[in-house]
C-alpha positions in Angstrom: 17.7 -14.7 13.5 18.3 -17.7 16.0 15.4 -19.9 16.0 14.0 -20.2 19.4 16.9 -17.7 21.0 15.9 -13.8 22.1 18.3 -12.2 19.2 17.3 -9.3 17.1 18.5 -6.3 15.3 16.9 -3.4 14.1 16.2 -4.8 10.3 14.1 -8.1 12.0 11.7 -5.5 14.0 11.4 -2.9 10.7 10.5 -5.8 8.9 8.0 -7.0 11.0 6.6 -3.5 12.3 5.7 -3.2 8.1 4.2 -6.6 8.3 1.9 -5.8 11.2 1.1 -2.4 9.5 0.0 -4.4 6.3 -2.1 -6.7 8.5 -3.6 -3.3 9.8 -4.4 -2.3 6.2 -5.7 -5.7 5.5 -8.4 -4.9 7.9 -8.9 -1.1 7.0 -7.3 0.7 9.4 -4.7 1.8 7.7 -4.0 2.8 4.6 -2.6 0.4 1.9 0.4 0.5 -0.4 2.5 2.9 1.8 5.5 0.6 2.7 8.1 3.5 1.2 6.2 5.7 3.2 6.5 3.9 6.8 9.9 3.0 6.2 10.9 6.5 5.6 9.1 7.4 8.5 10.2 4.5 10.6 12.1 5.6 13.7 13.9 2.5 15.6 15.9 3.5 18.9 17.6 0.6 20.6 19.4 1.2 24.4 21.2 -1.8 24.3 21.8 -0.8 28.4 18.3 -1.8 29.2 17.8 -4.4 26.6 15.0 -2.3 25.4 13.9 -1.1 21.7 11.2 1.6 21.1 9.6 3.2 17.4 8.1 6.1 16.1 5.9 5.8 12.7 3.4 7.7 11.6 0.7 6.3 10.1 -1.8 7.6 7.6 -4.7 5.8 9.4 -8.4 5.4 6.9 -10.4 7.5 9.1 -8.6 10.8 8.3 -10.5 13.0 6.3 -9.0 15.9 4.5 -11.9 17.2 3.1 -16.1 17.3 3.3 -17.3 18.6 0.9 -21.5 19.2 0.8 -24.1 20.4 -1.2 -27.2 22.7 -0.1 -30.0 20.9 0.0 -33.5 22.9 0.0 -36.3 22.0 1.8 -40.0 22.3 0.9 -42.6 22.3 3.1 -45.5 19.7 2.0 -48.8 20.8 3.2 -51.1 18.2 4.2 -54.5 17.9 4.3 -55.1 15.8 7.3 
């Protein structure tokens, strides 16, 4: 791109919506090591009408959990002598 000029295409923004997700996965919100996955679920629409560009990605964020697993625990009763 143009250095100091408001030019762009759509390869300049997936490039940098991967770099911001890879910030996010520096700091655990995301998950890491999914670039193949975000770019094949990277969605870039530009309307070149109103000068405006929106995405779509999803995102495997680190909070998801797919499974809890558990184990019963049994409680005894202590008696005390107080």
């Amino acid at each position: 791109m143009i250095p100091n000029k408001s030019i762009t295409n759509k390869g300049a923004i997936r490039a940098s919506i991967i770099k911001y997700l890879n910030e996010l996965a520096d700091l655990a919100l995301v998950r890491k090591g999914l670039d193949k996955f975000i770019s094949d679920n990277l969605i870039i629409e530009e309307d070149l009408e109103s000068g405006t560009i929106t995405f779509n990605c999803k995102v495997p964020i680190v909070v998801q959990l797919r499974t809890i697993q558990g184990n019963s625990i049994e409680v005894l009763e202590i008696e005390s002598s107080i």
